[in-house]
C-alpha positions in Angstrom: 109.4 90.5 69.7 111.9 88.2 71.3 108.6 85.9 73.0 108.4 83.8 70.2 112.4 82.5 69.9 112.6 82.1 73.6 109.5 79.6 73.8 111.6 76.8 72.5 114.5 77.5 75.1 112.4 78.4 78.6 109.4 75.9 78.1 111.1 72.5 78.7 112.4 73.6 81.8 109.6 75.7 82.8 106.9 72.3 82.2 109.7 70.2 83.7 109.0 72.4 86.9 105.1 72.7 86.9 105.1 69.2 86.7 106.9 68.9 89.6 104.8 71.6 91.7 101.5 69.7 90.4 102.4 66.5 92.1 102.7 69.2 95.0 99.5 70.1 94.6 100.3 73.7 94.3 97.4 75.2 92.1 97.6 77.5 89.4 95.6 80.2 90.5 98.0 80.1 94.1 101.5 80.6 91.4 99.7 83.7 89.9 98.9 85.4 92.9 102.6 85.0 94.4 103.6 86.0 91.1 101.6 89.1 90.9 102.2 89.7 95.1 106.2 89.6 94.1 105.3 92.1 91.3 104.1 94.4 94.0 106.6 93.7 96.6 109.3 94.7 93.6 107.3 98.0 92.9 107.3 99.1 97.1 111.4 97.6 97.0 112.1 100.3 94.5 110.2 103.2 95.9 112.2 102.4 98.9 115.8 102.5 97.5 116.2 98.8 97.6 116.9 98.6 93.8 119.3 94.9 94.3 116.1 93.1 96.8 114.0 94.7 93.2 115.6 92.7 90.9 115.2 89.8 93.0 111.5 90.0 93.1 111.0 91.0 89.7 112.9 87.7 88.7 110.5 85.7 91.1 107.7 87.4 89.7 108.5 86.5 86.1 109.5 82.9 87.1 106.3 82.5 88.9 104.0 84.4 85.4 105.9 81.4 83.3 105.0 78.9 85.1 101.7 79.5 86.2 100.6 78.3 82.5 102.3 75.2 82.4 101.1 74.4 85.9 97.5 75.1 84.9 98.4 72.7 81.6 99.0 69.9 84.1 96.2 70.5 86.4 93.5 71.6 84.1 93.1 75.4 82.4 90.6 77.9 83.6 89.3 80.7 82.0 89.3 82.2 85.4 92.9 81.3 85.7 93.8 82.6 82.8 91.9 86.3 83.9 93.7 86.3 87.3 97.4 86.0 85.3 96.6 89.2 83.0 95.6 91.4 86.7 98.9 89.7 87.9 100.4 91.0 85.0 99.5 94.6 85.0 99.6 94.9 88.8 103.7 94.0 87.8 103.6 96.0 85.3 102.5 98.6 87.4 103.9 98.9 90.5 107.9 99.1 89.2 107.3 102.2 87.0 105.2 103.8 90.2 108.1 102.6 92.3 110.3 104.5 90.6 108.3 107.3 90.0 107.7 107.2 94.0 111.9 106.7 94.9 112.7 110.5 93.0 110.8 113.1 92.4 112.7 114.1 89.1 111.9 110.0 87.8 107.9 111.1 87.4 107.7 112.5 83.8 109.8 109.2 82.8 107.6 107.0 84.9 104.4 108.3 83.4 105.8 108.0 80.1 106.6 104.7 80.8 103.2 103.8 82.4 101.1 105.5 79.4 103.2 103.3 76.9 102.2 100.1 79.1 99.0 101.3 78.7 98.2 101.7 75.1 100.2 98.5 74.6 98.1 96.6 76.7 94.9 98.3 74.9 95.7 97.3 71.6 96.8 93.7 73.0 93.4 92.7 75.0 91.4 95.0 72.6 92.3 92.7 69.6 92.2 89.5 72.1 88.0 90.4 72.5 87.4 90.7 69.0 89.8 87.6 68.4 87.2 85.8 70.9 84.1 87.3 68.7 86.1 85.2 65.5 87.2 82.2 66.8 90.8 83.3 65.6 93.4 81.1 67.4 97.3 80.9 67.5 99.6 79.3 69.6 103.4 81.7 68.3 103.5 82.7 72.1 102.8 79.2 73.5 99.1 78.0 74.7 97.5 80.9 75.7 93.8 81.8 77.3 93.2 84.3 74.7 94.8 85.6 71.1 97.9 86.6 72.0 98.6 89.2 69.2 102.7 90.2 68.8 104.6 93.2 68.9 108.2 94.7 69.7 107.1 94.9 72.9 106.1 92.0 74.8 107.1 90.2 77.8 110.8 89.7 77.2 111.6 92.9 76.3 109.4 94.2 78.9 110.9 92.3 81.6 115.0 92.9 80.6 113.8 96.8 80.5 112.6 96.8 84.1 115.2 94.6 85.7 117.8 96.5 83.6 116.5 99.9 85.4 116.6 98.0 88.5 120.4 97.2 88.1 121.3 100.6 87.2 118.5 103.4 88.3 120.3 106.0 86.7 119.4 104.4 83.2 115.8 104.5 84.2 114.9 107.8 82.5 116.6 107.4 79.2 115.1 103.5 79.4 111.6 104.9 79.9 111.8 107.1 77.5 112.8 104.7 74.8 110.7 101.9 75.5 107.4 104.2 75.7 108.5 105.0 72.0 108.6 100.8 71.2 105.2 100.4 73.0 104.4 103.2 70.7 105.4 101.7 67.7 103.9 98.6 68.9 100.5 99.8 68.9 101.0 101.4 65.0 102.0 97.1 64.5 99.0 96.4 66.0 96.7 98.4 64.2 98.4 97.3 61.2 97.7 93.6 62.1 94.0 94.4 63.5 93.1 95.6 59.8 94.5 92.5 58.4 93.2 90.2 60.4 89.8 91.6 61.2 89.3 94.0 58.3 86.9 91.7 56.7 83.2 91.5 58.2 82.7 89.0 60.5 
């Protein structure tokens, strides 16, 4: 939801610092495994109790998925690189609810919850991004991405500020669960809505 008015705010910064890693010659592909690596590490940090070393590794592991894009920009775009970022992405997104689900016993209904909401999310978001392919649709509202990147209330941002939020305070994490489950819910119904419009008519 919130993707789209952040672009304009974390991109300058986020190019100004691939470009520096590019005359590095850090690759890409090397920023989206760290990325998705920290994503773990953050998932085994909160099964363990160690909810402050969490938040510090989901932070890296968002810093290293918004710049992994821009990097790639500045050393030339894949479409390999851009299918190792989405299996970065859901090994992140995860590994925290698991972590938690893992850290109490009584966090596993929230955590499954949680985890089925990520998962219907992300089925009506790469679902629509195949058939988007099949068109030739395009749009850039999220930035240059590999594939249609098709909106919702839940997205990155929100995504993100959920899980580090639990992180900060764990004893939030079932009530947070619970809710944002509901807005990948409703995301999905927004989905649909737009996967009629857009691809209602035959091809």
């Amino acid at each position: 939801m919130f993707d789209t008015l952040l672009r304009p705010v974390i991109d300058p910064p986020l190019n100004a610092v691939a470009r520096a890693l590019a005359r590095t010659g850090v690759s890409a592909n090397a920023v989206t495994v760290f990325g998705g690596a920290a994503g773990l590490a953050a998932g085994a940090a909160v099964a363990a109790g160690q909810f402050a070393v969490a938040v510090a590794l989901i932070a890296l592991s968002r810093l290293a998925d918004g710049l992994d894009g821009p990097l790639a920009r500045q050393t030339g775009s894949t479409d390999f690189g851009g299918y190792l970022d989405v299996i970065a992405d859901y090994v992140f997104y995860a590994a925290v609810p698991l972590g938690f689900a893992v850290a109490r016993p009584e966090w596993a209904l929230p955590a499954a919850c949680l985890l089925g909401g990520f998962l219907m999310a992300s089925t009506s978001f790469l679902g629509f991004a195949t058939l988007a392919a099949k068109r030739g649709l395009q749009t850039e509202a999220q930035g240059k991405k590999s594939f249609f990147y098709l909106g919702g209330l839940a997205e990155g941002a929100e995504t993100i500020a959920v899980l580090a939020l639990a992180a900060l305070v764990p004893a939030w994490f079932p009530a947070l669960a619970y809710g944002y489950a509901g807005v990948c819910a409703l995301t999905v119904v927004g989905r649909v809505a737009a996967a009629k419009r857009l691809l209602g008519a035959p091809a």
